[in-house]
C-alpha positions in Angstrom: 24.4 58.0 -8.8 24.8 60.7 -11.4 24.6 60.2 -15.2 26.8 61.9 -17.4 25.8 63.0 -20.7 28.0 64.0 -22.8 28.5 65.9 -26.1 31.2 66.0 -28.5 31.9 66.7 -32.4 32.5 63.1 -33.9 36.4 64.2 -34.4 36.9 64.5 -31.1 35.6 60.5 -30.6 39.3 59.1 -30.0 40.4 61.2 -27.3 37.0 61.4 -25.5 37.6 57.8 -25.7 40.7 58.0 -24.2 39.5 60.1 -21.4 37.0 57.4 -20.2 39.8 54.6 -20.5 41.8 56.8 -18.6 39.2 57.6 -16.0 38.5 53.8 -15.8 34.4 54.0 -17.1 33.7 50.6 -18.5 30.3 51.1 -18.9 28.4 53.6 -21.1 26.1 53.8 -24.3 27.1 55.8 -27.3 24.8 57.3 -30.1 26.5 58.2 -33.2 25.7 60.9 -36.0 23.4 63.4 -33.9 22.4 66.8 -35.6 22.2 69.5 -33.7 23.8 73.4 -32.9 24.6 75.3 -29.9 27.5 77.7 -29.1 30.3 75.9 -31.0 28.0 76.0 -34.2 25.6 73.4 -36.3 26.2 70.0 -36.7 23.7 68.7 -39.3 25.4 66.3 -41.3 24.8 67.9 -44.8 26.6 70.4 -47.3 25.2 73.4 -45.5 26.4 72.5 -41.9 29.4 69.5 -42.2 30.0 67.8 -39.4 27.7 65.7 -36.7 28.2 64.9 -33.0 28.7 61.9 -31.0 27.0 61.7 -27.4 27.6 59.2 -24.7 25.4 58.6 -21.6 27.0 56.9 -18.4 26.0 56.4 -14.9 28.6 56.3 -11.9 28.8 56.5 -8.6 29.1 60.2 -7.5 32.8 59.8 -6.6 33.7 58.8 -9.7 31.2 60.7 -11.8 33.2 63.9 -10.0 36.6 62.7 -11.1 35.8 62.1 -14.5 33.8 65.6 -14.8 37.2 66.8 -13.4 39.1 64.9 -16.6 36.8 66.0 -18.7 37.2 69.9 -17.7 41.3 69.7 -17.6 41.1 68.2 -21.2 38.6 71.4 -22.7 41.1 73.6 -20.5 44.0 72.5 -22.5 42.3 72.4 -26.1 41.0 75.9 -25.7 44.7 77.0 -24.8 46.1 75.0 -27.3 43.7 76.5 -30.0 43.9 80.5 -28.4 40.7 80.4 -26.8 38.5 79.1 -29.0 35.6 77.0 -28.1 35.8 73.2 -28.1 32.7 71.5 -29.4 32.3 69.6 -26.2 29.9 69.5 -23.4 29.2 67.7 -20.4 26.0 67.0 -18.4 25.6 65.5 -15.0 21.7 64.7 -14.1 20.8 62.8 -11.1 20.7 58.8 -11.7 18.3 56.4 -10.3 18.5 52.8 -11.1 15.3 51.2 -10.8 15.7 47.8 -12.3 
C-alpha cells in the first residue's frame, strides 16, 4: 500500500475534491486550516500571510495510488499552463503504507 499525502491551498478544495471522485478514492482523512510555507509562498492564516492549506492523507493499493498520482500530475500540468507557468500551491506525497490493525 502507499499513502498519499497531499497538500493544497484551501481554494483549490473543490476540484481536488473532484479529482478523488473522479479517481474513485472513497476513503481518506482531511485536516483543514494548516499554516505553513514552501515554494508557492506562506500560508498562515493571518493579515500578514492570507490564506491556509488543506491536506488530505489516503492509503491505496499501489495500482491505484499510481493512477491517482497520475490525475493528480495532469491536473497541476494544466493549471500551470492555464496560469503561464506559474506555480500551483499543490503537492503530493506518496510514503510507503502498512496497515497494522
Amino acid at each position: 500500500m502507499k499513502m498519499l499525502l497531499i497538500v493544497f491551498r484551501e481554494n483549490l478544495e473543490e476540484e481536488i475534491h473532484g479529482l478523488l471522485k473522479e479517481h474513485d478514492v472513497k476513503a481518506f482523512t482531511e485536516l483543514h486550516k494548516v499554516a505553513g510555507t514552501g515554494a508557492t509562498g506562506a500560508a498562515f492564516h493571518s493579515f500578514s500571510w492570507p490564506g491556509v492549506n488543506g491536506m488530505i492523507l489516503t492509503a491505496l493499493p499501489e495500482d491505484e495510488a499510481d493512477r491517482v498520482v497520475e490525475g493528480f500530475k495532469a491536473f497541476r500540468d494544466q493549471r500551470v499552463q492555464q496560469q503561464h507557468g506559474a506555480k500551483i500551491p499543490l503537492r503530493v506525497f506518496v510514503l510507503p503504507c502498512l496497515q497494522v490493525v
